[in-house]
C-alpha positions in Angstrom: -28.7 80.1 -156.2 -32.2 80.4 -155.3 -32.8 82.9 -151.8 -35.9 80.9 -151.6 -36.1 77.1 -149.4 -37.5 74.9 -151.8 -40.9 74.7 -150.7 -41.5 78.3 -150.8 -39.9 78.6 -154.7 -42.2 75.5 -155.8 -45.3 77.6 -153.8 -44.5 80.3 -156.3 -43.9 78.1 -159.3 -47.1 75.9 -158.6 -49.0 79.6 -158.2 -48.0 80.6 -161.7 -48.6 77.2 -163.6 -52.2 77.4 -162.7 -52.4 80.8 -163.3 -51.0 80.6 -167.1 -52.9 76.8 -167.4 -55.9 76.7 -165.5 -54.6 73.3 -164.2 -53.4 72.7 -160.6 -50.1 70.9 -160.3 -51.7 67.6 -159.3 -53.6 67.1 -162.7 -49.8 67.6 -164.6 -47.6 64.6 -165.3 -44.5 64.5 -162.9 -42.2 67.1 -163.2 -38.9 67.0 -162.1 -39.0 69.5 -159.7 -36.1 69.7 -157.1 -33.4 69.3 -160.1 -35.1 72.7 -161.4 -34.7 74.1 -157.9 -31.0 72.9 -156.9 -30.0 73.8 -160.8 -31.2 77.4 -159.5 -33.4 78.2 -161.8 -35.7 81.0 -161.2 -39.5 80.6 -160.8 -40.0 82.2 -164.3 -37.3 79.3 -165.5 -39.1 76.7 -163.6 -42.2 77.5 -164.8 -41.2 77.5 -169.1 -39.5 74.3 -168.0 -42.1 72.7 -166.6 -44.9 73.7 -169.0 -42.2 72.5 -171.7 -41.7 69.2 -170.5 -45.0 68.4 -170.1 -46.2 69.2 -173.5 -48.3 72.3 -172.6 -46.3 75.2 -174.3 -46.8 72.9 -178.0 -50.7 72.5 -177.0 -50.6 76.3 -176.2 -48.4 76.9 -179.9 -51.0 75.1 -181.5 -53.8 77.2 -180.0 -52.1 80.3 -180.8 -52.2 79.0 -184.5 -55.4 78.3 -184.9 -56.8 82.1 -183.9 
């Protein structure tokens, strides 16, 4: 369960997805969010998930490949 409210775990996950993409939240499709948060999955969690189901972890697999 997440010691966290919900807007101060999605502050830290929105924090860390621009950090690692460069992107702010708003220019990523939806993401589901509040399911990630009441499943209690940590910020780390949250983040992989998100970047996973939005494609970005294969666009950064391919980038990887190609240095």
């Amino acid at each position: 369960m997440n010691k966290l409210t919900y807007r101060q775990w999605m502050i830290e996950v929105e924090a860390k997805v621009e950090k690692r993409t460069g992107l702010t939240f708003d220019l990523l499709p939806d993401w589901l969010s509040r399911d990630a948060y009441e499943d209690g999955l940590s910020i780390q969690e949250a983040v992989d998930n998100c970047l996973e189901q939005v494609g970005f972890l294969e666009h950064e697999e391919r980038l990887v490949d190609e240095l």
